[in-house]
C-alpha positions in Angstrom: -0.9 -9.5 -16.9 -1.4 -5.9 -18.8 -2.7 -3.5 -16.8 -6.2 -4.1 -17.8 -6.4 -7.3 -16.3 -4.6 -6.4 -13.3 -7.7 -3.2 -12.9 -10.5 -5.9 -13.4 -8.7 -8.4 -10.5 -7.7 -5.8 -7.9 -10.6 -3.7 -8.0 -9.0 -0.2 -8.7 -9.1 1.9 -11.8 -6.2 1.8 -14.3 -5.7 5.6 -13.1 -5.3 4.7 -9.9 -2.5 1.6 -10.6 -0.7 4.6 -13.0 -0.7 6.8 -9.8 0.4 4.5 -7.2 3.2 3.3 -9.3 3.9 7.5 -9.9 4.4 7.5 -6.7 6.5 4.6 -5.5 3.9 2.3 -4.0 3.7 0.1 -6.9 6.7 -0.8 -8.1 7.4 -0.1 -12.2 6.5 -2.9 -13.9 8.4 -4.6 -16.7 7.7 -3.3 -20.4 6.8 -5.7 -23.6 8.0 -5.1 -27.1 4.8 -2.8 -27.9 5.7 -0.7 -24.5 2.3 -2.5 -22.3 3.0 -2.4 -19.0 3.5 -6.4 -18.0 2.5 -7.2 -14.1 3.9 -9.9 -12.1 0.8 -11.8 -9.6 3.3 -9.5 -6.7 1.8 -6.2 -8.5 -1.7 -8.1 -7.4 -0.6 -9.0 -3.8 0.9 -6.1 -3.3 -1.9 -4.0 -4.8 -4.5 -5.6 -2.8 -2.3 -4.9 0.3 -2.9 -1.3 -0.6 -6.4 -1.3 -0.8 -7.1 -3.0 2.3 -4.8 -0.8 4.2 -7.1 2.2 2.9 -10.2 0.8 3.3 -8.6 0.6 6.9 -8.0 4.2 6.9 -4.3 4.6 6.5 -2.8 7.0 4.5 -0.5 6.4 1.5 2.7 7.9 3.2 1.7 5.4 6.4 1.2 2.5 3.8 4.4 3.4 1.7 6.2 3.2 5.4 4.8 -0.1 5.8 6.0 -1.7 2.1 9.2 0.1 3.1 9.6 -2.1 6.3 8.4 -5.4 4.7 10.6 -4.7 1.5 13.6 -4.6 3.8 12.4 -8.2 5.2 11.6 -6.5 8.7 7.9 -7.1 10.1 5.6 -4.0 9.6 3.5 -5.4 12.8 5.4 -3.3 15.5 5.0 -0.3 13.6 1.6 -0.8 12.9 1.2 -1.5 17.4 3.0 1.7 17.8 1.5 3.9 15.6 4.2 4.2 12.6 
């Protein structure tokens, strides 16, 4: 899905998806012929991850820590108990 699409699904602005993949919490996405970005449904998941962890009140270096954790397969949950 363009990023368009992927805006209108999540929620959150097309800015917002350019910032988060700026810096790291959104993965780069693959690249068509004419250069749209081209999301996978795990830029969704992972997106809406994101906003529910704000609209919980963490911060993006405490949410980056967490996709960290579950990226390396290890369950965020204890770190999340124990305060990061």
């Amino acid at each position: 899905m363009q990023i368009s699409e992927l805006a209108q699904r999540s929620g959150v602005s097309a800015k917002t998806i350019r910032y988060y993949e700026s810096i790291g919490l959104l993965p780069a996405p693959a690249r068509g012929e004419n250069n749209y970005r081209n999301y996978e449904i795990s830029a969704l998941e992972r997106l809406r991850f994101i906003v529910g962890a704000r609209s919980l009140g963490f911060a993006l270096a405490d949410i980056r820590a967490l996709l960290l954790a579950r990226d390396e397969g290890n369950a965020p949950c204890e770190r999340v108990l124990h305060g990061l």
